[in-house]
C-alpha positions as CSV (number, residue, x, y, z in Angstrom):
1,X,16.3,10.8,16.0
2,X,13.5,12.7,14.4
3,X,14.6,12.2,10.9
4,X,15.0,8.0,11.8
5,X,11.3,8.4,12.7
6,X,10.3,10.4,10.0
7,X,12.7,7.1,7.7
8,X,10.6,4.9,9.5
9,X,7.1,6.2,9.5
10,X,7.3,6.6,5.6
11,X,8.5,3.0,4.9
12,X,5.9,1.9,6.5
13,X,3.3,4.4,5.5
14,X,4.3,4.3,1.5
15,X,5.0,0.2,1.6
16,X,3.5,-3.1,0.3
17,X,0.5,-2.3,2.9
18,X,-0.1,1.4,1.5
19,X,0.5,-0.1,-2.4
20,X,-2.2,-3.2,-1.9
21,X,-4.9,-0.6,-0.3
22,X,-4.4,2.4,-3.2
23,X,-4.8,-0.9,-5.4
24,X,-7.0,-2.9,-3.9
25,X,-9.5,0.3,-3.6
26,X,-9.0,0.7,-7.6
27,X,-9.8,-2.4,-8.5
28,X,-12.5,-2.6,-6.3
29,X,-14.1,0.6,-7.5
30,X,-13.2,-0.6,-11.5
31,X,-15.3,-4.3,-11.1
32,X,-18.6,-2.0,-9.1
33,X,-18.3,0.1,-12.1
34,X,-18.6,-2.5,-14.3
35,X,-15.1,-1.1,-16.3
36,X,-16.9,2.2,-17.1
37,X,-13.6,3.9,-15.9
38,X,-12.0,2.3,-19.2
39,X,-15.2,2.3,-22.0
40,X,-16.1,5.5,-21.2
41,X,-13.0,7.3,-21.8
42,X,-14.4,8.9,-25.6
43,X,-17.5,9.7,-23.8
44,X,-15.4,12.1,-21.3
45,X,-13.1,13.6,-23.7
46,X,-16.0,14.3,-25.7
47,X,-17.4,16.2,-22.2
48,X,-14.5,17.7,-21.3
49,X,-14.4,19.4,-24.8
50,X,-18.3,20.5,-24.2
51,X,-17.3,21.5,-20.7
52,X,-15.7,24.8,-21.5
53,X,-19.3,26.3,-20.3
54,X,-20.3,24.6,-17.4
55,X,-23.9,24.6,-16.7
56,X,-25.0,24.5,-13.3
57,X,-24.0,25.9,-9.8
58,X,-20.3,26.1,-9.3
59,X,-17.0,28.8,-9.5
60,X,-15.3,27.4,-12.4
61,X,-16.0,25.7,-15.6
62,X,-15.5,21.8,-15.9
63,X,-12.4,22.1,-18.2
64,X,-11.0,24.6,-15.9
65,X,-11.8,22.1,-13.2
66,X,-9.7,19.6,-14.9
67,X,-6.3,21.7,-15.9
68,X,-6.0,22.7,-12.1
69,X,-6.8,19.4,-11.3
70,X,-3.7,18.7,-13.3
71,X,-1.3,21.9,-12.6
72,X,-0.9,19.6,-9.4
73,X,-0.2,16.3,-10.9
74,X,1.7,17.5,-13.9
75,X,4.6,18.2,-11.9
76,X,8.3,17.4,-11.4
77,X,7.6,14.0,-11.0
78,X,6.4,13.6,-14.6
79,X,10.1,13.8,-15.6
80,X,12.0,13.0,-12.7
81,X,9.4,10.2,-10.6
82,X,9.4,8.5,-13.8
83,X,13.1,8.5,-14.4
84,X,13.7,7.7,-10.5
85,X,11.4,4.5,-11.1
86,X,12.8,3.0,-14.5
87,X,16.5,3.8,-12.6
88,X,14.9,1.7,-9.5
89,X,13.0,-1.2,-11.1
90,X,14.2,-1.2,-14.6
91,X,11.9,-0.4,-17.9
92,X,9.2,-2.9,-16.6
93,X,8.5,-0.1,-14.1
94,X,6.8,1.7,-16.5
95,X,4.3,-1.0,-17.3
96,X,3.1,-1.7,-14.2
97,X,3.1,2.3,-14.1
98,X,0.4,1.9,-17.1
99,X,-1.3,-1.0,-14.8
100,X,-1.8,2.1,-11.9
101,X,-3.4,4.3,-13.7
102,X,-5.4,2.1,-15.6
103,X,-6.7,1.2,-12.2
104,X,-6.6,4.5,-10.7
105,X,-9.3,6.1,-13.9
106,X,-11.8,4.5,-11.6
107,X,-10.7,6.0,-8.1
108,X,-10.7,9.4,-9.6
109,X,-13.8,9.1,-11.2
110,X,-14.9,8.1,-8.0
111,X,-13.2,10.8,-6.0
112,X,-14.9,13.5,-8.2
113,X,-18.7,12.1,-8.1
114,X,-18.5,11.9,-4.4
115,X,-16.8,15.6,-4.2
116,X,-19.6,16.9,-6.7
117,X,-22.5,14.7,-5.0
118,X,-21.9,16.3,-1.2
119,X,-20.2,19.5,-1.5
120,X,-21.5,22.4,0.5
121,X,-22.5,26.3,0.0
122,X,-19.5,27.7,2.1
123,X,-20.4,31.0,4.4
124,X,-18.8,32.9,1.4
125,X,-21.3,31.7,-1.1
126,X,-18.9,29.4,-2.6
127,X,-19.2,25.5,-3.6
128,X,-16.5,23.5,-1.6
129,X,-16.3,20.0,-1.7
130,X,-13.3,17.1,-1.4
131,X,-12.7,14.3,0.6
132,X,-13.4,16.2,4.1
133,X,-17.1,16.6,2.7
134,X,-17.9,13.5,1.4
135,X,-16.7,11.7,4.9
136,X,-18.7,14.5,6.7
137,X,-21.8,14.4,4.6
138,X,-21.8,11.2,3.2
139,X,-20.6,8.6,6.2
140,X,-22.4,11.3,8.8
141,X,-21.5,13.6,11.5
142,X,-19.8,10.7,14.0
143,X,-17.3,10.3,10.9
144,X,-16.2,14.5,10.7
145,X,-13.0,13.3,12.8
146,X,-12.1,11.6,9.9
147,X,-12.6,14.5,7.4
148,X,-11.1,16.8,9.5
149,X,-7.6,14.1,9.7
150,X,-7.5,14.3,6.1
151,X,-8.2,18.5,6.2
152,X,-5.0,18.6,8.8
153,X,-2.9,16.4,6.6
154,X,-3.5,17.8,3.5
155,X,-2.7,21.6,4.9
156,X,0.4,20.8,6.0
157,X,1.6,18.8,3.0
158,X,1.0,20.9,0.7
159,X,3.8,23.2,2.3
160,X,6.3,20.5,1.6
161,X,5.2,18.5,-1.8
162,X,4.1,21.5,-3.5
163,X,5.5,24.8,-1.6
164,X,8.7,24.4,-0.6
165,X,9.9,21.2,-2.7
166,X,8.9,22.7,-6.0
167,X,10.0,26.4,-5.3
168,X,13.3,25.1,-4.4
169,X,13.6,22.9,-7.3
170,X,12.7,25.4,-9.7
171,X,15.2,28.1,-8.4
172,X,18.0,25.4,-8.2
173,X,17.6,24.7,-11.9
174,X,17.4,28.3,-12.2
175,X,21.1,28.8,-10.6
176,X,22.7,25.8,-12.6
177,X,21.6,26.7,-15.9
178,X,21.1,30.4,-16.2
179,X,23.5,31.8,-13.1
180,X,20.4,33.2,-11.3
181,X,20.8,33.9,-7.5
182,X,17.9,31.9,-5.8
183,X,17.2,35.4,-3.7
184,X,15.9,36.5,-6.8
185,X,14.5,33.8,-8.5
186,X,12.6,33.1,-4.9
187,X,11.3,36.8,-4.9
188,X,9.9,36.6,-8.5
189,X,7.9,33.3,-7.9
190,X,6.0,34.5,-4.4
191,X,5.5,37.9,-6.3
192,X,3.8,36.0,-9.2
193,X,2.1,33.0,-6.9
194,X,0.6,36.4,-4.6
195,X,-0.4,37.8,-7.5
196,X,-2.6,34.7,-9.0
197,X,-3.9,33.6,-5.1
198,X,-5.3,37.2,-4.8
199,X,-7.9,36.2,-6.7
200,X,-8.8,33.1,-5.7
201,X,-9.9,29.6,-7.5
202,X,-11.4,31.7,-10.5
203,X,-7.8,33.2,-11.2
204,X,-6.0,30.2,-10.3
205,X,-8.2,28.3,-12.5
206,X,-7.9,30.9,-15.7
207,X,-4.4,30.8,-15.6
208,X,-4.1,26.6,-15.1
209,X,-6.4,26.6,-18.2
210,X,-3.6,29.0,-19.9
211,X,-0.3,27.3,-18.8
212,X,-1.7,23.8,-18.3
213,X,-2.1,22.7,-22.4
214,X,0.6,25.1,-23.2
215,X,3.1,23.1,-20.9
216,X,1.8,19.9,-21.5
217,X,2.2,20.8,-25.3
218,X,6.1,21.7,-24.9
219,X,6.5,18.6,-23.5
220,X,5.0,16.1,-25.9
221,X,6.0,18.0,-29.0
222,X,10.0,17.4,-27.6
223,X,9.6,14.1,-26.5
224,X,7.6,13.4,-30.1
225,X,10.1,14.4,-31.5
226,X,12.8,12.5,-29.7
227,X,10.7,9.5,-30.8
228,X,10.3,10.3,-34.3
229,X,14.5,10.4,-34.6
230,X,14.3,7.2,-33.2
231,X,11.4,5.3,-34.6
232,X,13.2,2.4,-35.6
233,X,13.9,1.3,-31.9
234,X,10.3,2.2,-30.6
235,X,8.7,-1.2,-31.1
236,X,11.9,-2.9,-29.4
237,X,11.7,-0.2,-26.6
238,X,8.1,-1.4,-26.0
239,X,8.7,-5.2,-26.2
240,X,11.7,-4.5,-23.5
241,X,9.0,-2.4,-20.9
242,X,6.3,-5.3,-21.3
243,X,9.6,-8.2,-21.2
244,X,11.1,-6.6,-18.2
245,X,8.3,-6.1,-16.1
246,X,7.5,-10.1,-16.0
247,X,11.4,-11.3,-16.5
248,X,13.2,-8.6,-14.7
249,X,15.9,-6.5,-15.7
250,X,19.3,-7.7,-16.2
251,X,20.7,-3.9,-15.1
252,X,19.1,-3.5,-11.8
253,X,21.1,-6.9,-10.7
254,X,19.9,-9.1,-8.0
255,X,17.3,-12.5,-8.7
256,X,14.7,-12.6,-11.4
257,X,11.9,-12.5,-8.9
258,X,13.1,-9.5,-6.7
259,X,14.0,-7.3,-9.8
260,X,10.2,-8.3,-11.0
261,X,9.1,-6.6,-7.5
262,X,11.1,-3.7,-7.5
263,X,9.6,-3.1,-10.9
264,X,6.1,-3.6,-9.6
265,X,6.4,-1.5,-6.6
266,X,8.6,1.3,-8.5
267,X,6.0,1.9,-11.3
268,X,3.0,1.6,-8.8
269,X,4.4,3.5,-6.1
270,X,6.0,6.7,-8.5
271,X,2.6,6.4,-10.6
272,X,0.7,7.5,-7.6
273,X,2.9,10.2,-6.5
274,X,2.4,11.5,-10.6
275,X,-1.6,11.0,-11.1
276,X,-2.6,11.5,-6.9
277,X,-5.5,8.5,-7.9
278,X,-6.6,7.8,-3.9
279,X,-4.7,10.6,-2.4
280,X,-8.0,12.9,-2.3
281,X,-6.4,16.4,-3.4
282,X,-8.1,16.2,-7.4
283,X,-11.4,16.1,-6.0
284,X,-11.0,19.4,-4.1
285,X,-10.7,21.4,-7.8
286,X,-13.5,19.2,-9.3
287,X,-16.0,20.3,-6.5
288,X,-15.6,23.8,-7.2
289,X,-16.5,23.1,-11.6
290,X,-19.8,24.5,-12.9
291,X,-21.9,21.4,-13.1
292,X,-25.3,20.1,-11.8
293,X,-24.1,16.0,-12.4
294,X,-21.5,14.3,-10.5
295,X,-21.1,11.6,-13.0
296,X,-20.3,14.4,-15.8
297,X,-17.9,15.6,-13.8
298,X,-16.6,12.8,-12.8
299,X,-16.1,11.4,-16.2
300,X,-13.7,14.5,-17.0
301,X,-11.5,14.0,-13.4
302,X,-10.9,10.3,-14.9
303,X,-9.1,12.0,-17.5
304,X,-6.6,13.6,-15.5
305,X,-4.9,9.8,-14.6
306,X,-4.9,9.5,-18.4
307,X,-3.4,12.3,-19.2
308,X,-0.6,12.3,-16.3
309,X,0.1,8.8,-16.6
310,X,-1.3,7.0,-19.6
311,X,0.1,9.6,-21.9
312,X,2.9,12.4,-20.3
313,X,4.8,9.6,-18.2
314,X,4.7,6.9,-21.1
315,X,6.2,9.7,-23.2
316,X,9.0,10.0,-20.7
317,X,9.3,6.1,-20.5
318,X,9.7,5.8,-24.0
319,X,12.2,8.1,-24.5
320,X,14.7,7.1,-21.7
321,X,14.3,4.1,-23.0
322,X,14.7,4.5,-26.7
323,X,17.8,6.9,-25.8
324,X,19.8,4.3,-23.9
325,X,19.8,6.5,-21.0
326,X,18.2,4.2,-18.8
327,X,21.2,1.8,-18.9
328,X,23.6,3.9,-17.3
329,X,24.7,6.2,-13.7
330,X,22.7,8.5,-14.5
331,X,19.5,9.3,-12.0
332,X,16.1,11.0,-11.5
333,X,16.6,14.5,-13.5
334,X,19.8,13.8,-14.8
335,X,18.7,11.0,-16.5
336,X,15.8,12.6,-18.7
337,X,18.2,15.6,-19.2
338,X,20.7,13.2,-20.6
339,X,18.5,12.1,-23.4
340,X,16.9,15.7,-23.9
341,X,20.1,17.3,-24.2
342,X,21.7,14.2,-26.5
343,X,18.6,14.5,-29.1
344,X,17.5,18.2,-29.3
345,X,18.7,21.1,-29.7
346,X,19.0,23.1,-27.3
347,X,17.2,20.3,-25.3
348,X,18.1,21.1,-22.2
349,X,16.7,24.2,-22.2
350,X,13.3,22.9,-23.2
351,X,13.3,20.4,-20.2
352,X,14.4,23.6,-17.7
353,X,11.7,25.9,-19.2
354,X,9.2,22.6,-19.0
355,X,10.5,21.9,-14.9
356,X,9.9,25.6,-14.5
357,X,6.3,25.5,-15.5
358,X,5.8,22.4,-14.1
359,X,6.9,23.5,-10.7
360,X,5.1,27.0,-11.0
361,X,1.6,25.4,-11.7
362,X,2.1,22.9,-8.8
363,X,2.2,25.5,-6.5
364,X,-1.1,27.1,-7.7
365,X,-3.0,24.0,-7.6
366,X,-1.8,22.8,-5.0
367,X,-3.0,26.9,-2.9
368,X,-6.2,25.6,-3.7
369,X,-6.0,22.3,-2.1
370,X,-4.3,23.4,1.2
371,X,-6.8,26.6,1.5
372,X,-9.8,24.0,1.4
373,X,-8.2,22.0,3.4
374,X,-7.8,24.9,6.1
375,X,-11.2,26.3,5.9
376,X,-12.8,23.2,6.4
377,X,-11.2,23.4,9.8
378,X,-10.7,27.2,10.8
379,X,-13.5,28.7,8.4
380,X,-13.0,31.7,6.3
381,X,-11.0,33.9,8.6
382,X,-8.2,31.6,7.7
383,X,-8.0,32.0,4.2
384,X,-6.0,35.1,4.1
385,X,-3.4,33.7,6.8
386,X,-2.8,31.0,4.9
387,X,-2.4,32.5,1.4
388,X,0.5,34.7,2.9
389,X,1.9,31.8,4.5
390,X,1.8,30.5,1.0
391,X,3.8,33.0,-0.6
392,X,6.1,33.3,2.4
393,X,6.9,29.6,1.9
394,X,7.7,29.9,-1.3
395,X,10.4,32.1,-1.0
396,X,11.9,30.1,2.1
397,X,12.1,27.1,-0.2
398,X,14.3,28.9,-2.4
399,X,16.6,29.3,0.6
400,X,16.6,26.0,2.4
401,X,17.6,22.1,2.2
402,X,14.6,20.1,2.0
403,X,15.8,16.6,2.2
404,X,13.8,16.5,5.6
405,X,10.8,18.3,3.9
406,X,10.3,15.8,1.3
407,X,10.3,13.2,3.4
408,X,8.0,14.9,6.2
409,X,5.7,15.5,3.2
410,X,5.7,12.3,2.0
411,X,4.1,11.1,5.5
412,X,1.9,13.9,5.4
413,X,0.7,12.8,1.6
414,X,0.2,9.2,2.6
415,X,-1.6,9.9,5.9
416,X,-4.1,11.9,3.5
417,X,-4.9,8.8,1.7
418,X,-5.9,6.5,4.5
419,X,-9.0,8.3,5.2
420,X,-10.0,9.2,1.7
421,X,-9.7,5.5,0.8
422,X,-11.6,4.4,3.8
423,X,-14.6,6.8,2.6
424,X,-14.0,5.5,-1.4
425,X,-14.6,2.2,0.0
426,X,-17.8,2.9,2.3
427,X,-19.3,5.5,-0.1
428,X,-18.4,3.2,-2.9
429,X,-22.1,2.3,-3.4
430,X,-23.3,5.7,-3.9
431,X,-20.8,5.9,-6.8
432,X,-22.3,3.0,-8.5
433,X,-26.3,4.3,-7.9
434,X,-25.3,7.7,-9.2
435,X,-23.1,6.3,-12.4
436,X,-25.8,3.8,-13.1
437,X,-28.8,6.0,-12.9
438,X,-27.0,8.7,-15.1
439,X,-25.7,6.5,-18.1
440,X,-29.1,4.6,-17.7
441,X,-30.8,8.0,-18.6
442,X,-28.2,8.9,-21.4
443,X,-29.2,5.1,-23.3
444,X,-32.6,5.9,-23.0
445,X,-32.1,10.0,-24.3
446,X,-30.1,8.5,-27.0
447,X,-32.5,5.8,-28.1
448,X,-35.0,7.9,-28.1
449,X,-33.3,10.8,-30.0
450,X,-32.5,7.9,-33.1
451,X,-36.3,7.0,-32.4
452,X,-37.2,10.8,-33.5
453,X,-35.2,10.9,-36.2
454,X,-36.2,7.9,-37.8
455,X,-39.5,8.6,-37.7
């Protein structure tokens, strides 16, 4: 009976309703901003490069902000959400994939202004910030319920989407392709988590900034090169994504309109669970980056959606597309391994050693989130607790089935969205001041500069 309500409470939590709000906020938040979310993407690369020093108050630099950002979102789902969605809604599913994120540059660049704009000094002399701030601090005291929903939702799911799930998940892959007991495999990964956790958002950060580009290198380089052996069908591959997603897909069966919607809801729905836009856990890392403007920073978080989705998932896309794979039995994991292991050498191995790091950086960022999220309710006596709690779930996840987890966790994840959107749409005005009183000032530092110089 409590698994049927747990069924039931994330249908209704994760469907069309859910979808049209994560959406609807975007787009929103994309017309207020007058499509800076899209023009200004050079302008934050060319930040985030700058932003190795941060300058201003803060634990962590802006870059460093940013690759723990994405330990959390560059995850499993990466390889297998985007492989469970193309199996689900056909190739179209990865265009209207593309159409989320687009949308969702502007809710994470939103999320990280507010998170910068009204984080606090905590009582250890840290800056802490994230959705339970900006409802506290920026709708007022009468809305802290509110925060505090989110700070109870995002501590507990954080044991299931990024603890247990991705511990178990790694040691599983472990066992299948290298014979190693999960007993082991379980004790090395809390060992090495405990390790990183003792020393807080600096060391998780430092080692993000490490394994982050590294991992996301592995990954491109092997799916480039998947591409490259199959250049000539690239161009079709694309024409079938963008032909699917508004004819349907003759594979997934069923009337040209209803394969159309499972496409739409399938890319939408798996490119939210990859890039977290309107979830609220980004915003937590970006609080704690060394910066005195919230517009700065939040020009780098918008780069974390383009980077999860607009680039590492379309890679993905393309090649279970390209490879055939898509076409077939084959589902979530197995899928991507298919067309690894039928193109490269050895490519199997490269996908496992990819999952692995994948998994393993999830679980750092994702310490972060659910520590902030604790504190906020319990103060700083609970940060210890809960770091143990941490490790100790890791290793349980090695030892358990989570089929109950996953879904108790996606619950948890979409009940943390519902009052970080509701503050996104309320605090949306501050967003637009901030943005443009800062790009106002850049125009006029820039004309001025050319000014100088020609005179």
């Amino acid at each position: 009976m409590f698994e049927q309500i747990i069924d039931t409470m994330r249908e209704v939590i994760w469907g069309p309703g859910m979808l049209a709000l994560l959406l609807g906020t975007g787009i929103y938040l994309s017309i207020g901003l007058k499509g800076i979310s899209i023009t200004k993407i050079p302008y934050a690369f060319k930040q985030l490069f700058k932003g190795r020093k941060g300058s201003g108050e803060g634990e962590i630099s802006p870059f460093n902000a940013l690759m723990t950002a994405l330990s959390s979102t560059v995850g499993t789902g990466n390889i297998v959400g985007v492989a469970t969605a193309i199996a689900l809604g056909g190739p179209g599913a990865l265009f209207w994939m593309w159409c989320a994120a687009v949308i969702g540059l502007a809710t994470k660049y939103a999320e990280a202004v507010l998170a910068v704009h009204y984080r606090e000094t905590d009582e250890l002399g840290k800056k802490v910030g994230g959705p339970m701030y900006y409802i506290k601090n920026g709708l007022g005291a009468k809305w802290k319920w509110l925060g505090m929903l989110f700070a109870f939702f995002g501590a507990l799911a954080g044991f299931g989407l990024a603890n247990t799930v991705q511990s178990n998940a790694v040691s599983q892959i472990l066992q299948s392709n290298f014979n190693v007991p999960t007993l082991v495999s379980g004790i090395v990964m809390s060992v090495l988590v405990g390790i990183v956790l003792l020393g807080g958002i600096k060391r998780i950060a430092e080692v993000a900034g490490k394994l982050v580009p590294l991992m996301a290198i592995i990954y491109l380089l092997a799916t480039m090169s998947i591409l490259i052996l199959n250049a000539a069908e690239v161009p079709a591959a694309v024409f079938l994504i963008v032909d699917t997603a508004f004819n349907g897909a003759a594979a997934t069966g069923g009337f040209v309109g209803a394969t159309i919607m499972l496409a739409l809801q399938s890319g939408v729905a798996r490119g939210v669970f990859s890039n977290e836009s309107g979830l609220g856990s980004a915003p937590i890392a970006h609080a704690a980056a060394e910066t005195n403007s919230p517009v700065r920073q939040g020009s780098i978080a918008m780069l974390g959606t383009f980077i999860d989705t607009l680039i590492i998932c379309t890679m993905t896309g393309l090649v279970l597309v390209v490879t055939g794979v898509w076409d077939g039995e084959l589902y979530g994991a197995a899928m991507t391994s298919a067309a690894f292991s039928s193109q490269l050498p050895f490519g199997d191995i490269i996908l496992t050693l990819c999952i692995i790091l994948f998994g393993f950086t999830t679980m750092l960022g994702w310490s972060y989130y659910g520590e902030r999220c604790a504190e906020f309710l319990l103060g700083p006596k609970v940060i210890v607790p809960f770091r143990v709690l941490w490790v100790v779930g890791i290793f349980l996840g090695t030892q358990m089935s989570l089929e109950l987890v996953w879904k108790m966790s996606d619950v948890l994840n979409g009940m943390m969205a519902i009052p970080n959107l509701i503050a996104l749409v309320f605090l949306a005005p501050v967003v637009f001041r901030l943005s443009r009183e800062y790009f106002a000032e850049e125009e006029q530092a820039t004309s001025d500069a050319a000014a100088q110089k020609a005179s």
